[in-house]
C-alpha positions in Angstrom: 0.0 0.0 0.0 1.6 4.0 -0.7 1.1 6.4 1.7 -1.6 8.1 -1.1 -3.4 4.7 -0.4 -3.2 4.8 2.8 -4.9 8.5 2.9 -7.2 8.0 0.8 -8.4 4.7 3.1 -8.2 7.2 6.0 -11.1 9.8 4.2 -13.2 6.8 3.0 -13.5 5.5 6.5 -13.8 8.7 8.1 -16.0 10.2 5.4 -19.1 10.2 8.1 -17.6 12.8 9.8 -17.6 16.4 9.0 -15.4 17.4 5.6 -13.1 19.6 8.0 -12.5 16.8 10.5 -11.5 14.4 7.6 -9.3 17.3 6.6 -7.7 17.6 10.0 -7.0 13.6 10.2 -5.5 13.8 6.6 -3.3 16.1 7.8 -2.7 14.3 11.3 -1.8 11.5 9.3 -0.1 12.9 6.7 2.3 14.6 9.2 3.7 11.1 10.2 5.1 10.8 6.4 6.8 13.9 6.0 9.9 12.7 8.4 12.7 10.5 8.2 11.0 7.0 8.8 9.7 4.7 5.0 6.5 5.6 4.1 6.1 1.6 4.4 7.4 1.7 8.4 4.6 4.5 9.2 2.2 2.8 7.4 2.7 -0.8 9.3 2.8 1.0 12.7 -0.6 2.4 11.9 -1.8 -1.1 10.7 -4.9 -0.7 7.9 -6.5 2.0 7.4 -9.6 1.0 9.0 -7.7 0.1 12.2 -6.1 4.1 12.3 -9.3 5.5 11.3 -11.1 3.7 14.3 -8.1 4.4 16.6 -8.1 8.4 15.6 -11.9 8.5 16.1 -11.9 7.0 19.5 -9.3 9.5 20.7 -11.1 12.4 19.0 -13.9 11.3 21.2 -12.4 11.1 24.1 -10.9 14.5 23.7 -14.2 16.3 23.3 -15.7 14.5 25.7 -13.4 16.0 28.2 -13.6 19.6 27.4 
């Protein structure tokens, strides 16, 4: 799987949430990619995209659930 993959996996299973939520876990994601590690290392310690999507969601949750 790329890393465009991998995004785009992140939006479609995230795509019931509002557009700029999706936006801000694109870009949570996509942060992880832009350093030193392969794209293939970041994207095996996020496991599928379904997996990360579920996993950012739940902390999201928790987050606003606190404030």
């Amino acid at each position: 799987m790329t890393k465009e993959e991998f995004l785009e996996g992140i939006k479609k299973e995230l795509g019931f949430m509002p557009y700029e939520e999706v936006i801000k876990a694109e870009k949570y994601f996509e942060s992880y990619f832009n350093g030193s590690e392969a794209d293939e290392k970041v994207i095996e310690r996020f496991g599928s995209p379904k997996y990360a999507a579920q996993n950012y969601y739940n902390a999201r949750s928790k987050q606003q659930r606190k404030h």
